[in-house]
VMD Tcl script that builds the backbone (N, CA, C; Angstrom):
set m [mol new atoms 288]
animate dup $m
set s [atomselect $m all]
$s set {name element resname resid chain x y z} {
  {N N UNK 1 A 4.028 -7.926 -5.841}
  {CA C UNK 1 A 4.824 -7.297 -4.814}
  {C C UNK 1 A 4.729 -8.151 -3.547}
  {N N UNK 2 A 5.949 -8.299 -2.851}
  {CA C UNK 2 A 5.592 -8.594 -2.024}
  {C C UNK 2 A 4.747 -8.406 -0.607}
  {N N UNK 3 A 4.191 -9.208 0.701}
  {CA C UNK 3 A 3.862 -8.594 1.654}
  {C C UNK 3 A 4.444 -7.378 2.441}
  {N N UNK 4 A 3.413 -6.508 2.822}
  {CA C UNK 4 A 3.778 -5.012 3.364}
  {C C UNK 4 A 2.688 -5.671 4.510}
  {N N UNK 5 A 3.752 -5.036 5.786}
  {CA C UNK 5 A 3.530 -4.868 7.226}
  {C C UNK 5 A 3.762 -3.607 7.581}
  {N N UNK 6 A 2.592 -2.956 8.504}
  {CA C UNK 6 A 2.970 -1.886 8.937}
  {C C UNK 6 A 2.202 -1.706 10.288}
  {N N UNK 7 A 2.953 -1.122 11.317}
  {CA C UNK 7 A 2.338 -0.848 12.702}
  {C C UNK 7 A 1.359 -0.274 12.452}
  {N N UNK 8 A 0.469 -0.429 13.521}
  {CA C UNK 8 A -1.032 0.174 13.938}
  {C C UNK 8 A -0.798 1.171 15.305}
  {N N UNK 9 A -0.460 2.386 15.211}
  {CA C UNK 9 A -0.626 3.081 16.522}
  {C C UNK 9 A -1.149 3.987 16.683}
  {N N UNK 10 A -1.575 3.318 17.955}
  {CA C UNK 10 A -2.809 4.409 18.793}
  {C C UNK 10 A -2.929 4.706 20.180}
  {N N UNK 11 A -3.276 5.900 20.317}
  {CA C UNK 11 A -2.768 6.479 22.174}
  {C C UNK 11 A -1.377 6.601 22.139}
  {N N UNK 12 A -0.785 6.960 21.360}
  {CA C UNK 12 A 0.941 6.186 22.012}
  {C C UNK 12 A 1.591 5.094 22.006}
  {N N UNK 13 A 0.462 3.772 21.530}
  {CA C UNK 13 A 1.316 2.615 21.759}
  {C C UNK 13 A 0.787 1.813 20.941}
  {N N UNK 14 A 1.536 0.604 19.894}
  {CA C UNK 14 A 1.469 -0.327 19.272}
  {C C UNK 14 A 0.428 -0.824 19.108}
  {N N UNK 15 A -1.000 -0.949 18.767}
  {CA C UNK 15 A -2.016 -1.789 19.080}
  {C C UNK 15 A -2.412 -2.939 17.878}
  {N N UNK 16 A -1.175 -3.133 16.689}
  {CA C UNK 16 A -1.243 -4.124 16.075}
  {C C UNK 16 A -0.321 -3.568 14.507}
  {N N UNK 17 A -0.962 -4.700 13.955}
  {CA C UNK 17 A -0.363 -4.421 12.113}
  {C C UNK 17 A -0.996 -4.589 11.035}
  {N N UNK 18 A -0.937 -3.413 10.253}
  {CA C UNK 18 A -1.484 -4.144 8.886}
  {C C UNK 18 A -0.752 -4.801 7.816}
  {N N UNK 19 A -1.999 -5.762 7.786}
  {CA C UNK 19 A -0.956 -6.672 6.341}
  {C C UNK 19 A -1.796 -6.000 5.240}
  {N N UNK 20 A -0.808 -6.070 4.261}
  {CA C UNK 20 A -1.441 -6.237 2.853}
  {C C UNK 20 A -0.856 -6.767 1.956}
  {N N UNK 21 A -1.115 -7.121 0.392}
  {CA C UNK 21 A -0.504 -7.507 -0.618}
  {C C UNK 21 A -1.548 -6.866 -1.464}
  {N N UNK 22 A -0.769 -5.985 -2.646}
  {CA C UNK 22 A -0.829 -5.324 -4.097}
  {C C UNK 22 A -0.394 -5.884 -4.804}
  {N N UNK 23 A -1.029 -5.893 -6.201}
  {CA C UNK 23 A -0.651 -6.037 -7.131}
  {C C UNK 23 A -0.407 -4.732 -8.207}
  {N N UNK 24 A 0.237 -4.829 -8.732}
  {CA C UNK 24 A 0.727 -3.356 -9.617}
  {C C UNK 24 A 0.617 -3.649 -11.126}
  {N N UNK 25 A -0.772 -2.948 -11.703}
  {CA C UNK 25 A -0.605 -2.729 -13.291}
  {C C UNK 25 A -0.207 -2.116 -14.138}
  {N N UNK 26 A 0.231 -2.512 -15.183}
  {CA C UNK 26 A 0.749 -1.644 -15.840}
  {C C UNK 26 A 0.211 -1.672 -17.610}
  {N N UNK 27 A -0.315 -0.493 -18.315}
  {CA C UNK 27 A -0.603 -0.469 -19.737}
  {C C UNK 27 A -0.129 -1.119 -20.521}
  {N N UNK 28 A 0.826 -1.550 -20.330}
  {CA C UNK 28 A 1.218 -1.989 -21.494}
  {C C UNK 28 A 2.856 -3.209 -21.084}
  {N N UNK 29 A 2.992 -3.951 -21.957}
  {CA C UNK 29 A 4.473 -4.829 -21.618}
  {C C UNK 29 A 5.876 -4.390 -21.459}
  {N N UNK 30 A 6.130 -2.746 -22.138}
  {CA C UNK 30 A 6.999 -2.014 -21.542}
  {C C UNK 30 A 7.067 -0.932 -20.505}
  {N N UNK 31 A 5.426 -0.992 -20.205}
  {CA C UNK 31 A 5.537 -0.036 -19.184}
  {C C UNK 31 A 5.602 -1.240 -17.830}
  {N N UNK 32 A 5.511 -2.385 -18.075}
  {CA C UNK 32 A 5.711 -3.018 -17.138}
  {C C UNK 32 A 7.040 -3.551 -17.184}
  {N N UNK 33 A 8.171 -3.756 -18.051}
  {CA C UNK 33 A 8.926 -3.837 -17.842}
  {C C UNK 33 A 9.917 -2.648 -17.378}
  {N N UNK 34 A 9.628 -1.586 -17.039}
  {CA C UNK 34 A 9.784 -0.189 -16.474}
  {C C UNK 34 A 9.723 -0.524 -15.230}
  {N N UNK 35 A 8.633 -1.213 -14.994}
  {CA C UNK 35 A 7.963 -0.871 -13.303}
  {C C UNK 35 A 8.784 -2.087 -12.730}
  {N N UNK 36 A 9.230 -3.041 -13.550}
  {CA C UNK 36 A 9.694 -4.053 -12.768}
  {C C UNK 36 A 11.392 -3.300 -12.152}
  {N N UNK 37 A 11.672 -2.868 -13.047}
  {CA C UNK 37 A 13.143 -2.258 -12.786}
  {C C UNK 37 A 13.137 -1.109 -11.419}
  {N N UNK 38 A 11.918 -1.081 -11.289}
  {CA C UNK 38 A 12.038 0.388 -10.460}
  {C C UNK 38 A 10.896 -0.469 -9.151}
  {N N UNK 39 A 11.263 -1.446 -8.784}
  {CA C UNK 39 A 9.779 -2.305 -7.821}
  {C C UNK 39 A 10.728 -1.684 -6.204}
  {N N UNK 40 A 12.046 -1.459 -6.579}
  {CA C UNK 40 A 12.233 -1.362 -5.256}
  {C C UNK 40 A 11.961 0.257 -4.592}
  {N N UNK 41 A 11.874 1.501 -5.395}
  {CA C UNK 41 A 11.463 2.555 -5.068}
  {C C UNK 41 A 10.075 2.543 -5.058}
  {N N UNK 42 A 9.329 1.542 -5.788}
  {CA C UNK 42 A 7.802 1.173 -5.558}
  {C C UNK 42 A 7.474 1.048 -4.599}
  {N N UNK 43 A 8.055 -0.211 -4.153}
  {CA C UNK 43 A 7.634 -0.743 -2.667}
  {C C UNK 43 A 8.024 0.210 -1.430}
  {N N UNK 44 A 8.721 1.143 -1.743}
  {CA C UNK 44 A 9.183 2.112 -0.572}
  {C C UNK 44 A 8.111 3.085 -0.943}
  {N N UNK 45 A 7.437 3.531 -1.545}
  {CA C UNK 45 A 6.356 4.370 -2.077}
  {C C UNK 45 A 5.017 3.845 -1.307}
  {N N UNK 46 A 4.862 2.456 -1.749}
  {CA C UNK 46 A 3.989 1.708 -0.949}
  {C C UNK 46 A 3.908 1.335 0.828}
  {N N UNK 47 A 4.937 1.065 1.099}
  {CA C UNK 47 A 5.070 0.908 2.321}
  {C C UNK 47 A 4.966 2.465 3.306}
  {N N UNK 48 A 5.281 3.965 2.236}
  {CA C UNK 48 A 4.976 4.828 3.288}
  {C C UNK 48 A 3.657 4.913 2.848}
  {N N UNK 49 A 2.765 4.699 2.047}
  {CA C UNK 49 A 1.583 5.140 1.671}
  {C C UNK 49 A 1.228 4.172 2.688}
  {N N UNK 50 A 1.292 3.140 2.889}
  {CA C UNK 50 A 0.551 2.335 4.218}
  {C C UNK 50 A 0.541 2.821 5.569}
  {N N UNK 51 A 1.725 3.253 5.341}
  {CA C UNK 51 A 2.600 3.735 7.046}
  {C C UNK 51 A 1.374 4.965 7.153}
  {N N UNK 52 A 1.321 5.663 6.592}
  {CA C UNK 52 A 0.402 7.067 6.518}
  {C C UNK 52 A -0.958 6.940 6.751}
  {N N UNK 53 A -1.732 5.871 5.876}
  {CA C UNK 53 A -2.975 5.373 5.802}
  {C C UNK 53 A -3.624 4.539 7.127}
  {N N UNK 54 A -2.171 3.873 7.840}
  {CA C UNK 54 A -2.233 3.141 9.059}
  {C C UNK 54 A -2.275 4.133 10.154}
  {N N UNK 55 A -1.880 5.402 10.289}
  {CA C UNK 55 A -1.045 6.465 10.828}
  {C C UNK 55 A -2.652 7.188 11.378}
  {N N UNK 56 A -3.592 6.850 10.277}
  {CA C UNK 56 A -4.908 8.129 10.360}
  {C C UNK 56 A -5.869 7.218 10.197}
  {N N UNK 57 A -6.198 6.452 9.676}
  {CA C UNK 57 A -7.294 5.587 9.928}
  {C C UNK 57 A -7.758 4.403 9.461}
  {N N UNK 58 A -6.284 3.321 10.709}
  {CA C UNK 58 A -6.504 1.827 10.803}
  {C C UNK 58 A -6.523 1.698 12.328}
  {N N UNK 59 A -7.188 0.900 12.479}
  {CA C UNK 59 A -7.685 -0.052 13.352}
  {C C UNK 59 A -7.888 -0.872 13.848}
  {N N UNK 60 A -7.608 -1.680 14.890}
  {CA C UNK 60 A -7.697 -3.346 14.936}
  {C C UNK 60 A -8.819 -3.746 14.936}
  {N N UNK 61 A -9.724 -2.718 15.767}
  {CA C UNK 61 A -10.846 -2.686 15.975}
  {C C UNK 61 A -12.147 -2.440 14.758}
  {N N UNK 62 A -11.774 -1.953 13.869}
  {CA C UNK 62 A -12.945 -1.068 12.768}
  {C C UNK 62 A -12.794 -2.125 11.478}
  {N N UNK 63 A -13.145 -2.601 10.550}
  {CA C UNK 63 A -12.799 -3.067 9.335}
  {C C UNK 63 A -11.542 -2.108 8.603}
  {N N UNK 64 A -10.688 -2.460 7.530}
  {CA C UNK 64 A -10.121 -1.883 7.231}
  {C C UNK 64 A -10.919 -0.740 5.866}
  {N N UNK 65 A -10.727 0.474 6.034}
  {CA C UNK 65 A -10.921 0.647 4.347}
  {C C UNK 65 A -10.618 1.025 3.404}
  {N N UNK 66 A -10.503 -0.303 2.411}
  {CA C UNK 66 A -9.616 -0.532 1.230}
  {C C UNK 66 A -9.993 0.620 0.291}
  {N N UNK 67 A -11.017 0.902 0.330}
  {CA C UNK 67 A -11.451 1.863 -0.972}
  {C C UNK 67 A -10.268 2.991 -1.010}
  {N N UNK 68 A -10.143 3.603 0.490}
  {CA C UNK 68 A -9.494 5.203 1.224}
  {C C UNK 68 A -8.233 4.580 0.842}
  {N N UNK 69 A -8.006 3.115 1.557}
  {CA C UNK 69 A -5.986 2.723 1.512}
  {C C UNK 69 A -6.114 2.794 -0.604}
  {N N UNK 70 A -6.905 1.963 -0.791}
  {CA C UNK 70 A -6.175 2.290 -2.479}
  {C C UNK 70 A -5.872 3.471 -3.205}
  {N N UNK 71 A -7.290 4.332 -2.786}
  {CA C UNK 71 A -6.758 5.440 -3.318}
  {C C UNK 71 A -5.389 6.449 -2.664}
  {N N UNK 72 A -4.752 6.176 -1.455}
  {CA C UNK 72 A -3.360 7.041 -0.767}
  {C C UNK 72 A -2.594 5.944 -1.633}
  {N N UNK 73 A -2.773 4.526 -1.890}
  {CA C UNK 73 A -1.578 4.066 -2.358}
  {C C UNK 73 A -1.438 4.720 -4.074}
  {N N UNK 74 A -2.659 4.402 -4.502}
  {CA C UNK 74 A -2.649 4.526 -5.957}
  {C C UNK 74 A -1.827 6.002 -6.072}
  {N N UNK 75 A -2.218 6.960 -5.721}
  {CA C UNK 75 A -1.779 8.473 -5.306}
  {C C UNK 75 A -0.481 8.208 -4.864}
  {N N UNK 76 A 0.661 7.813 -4.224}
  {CA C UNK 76 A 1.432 7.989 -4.126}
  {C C UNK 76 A 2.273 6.860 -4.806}
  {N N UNK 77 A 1.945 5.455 -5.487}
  {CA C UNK 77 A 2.370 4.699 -7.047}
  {C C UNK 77 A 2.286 6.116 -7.924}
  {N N UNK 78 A 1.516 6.495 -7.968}
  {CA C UNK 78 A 1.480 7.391 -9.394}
  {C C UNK 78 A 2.112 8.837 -9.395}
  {N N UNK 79 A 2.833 8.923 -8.333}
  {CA C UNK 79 A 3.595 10.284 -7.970}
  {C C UNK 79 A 4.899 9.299 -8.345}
  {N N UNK 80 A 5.614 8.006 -7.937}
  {CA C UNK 80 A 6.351 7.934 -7.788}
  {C C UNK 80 A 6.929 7.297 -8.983}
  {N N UNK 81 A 5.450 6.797 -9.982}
  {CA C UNK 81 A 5.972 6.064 -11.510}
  {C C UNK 81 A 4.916 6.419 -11.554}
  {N N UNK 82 A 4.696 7.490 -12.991}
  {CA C UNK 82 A 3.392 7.227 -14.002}
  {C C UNK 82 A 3.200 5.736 -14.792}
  {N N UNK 83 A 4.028 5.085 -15.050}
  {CA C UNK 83 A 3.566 3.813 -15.536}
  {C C UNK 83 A 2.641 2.798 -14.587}
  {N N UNK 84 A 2.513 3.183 -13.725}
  {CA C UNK 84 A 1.360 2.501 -13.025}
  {C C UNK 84 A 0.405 3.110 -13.279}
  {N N UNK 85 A -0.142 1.564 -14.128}
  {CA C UNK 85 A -1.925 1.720 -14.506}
  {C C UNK 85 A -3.085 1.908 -13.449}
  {N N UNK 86 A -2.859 0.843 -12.384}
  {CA C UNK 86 A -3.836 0.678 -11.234}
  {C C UNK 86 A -3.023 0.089 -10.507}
  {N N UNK 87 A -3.654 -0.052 -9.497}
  {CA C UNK 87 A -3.335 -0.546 -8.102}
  {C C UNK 87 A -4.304 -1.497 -7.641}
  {N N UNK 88 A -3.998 -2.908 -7.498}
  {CA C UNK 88 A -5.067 -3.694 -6.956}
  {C C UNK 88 A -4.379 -4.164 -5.348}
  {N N UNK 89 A -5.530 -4.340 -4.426}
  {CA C UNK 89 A -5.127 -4.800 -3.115}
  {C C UNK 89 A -6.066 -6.083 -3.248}
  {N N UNK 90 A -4.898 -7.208 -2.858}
  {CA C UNK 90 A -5.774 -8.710 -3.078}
  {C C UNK 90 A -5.759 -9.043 -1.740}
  {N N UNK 91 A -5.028 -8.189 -0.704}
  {CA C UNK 91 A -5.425 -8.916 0.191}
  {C C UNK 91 A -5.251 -7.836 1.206}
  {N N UNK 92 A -6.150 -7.547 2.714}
  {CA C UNK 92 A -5.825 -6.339 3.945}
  {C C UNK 92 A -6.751 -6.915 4.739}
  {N N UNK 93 A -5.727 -7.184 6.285}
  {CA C UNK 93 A -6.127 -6.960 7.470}
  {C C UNK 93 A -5.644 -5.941 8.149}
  {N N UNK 94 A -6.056 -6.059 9.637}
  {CA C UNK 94 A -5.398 -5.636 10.535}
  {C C UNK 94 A -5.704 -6.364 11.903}
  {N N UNK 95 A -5.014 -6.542 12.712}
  {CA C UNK 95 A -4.686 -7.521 13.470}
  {C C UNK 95 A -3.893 -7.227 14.824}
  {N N UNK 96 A -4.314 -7.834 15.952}
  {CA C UNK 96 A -3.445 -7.220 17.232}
  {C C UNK 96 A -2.232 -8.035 17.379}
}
mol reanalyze $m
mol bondsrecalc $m
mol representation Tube
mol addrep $m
């Protein structure tokens, strides 16, 4: 998937962004050819699961944590396609 950006706000005002990049598994070679057909309601699944996760507790300031963001993303991949096996995050900052 590609990179997901999402604002960091706090007090009222902008105080940065998170990056990330996922990778999306899938059981099996047709459940991944499923998920490929459907990457663009994915990534809109993903990007609010960030928006939300960024929304309540990211930080420019704190480390990010991946454990809490995987599990809102994995949770809302798997509301939006059961063919997602897992959810890997290969990569998260956050940044002013």
């Amino acid at each position: 998937m590609a990179p997901i950006v999402v604002p960091i706000v706090g007090s009222d005002r902008l105080d940065g962004a998170l990056h990330l990049k996922l990778v999306l598994a899938a059981a099996d070679p047709a459940a991944l050819a499923r998920l490929t057909q459907r990457m663009p309601a994915l990534r809109a699944a993903s990007v609010a699961g960030a928006i939300e996760f960024s929304r309540l507790y990211a930080s420019t300031r704190t480390p990010v944590d991946a454990a809490r963001l995987r599990a809102i993303l994995t949770a809302a991949l798997r509301a939006e396609d059961a063919d997602v096996a897992d959810v890997l995050i290969v990569e998260v900052s956050a940044a002013d």
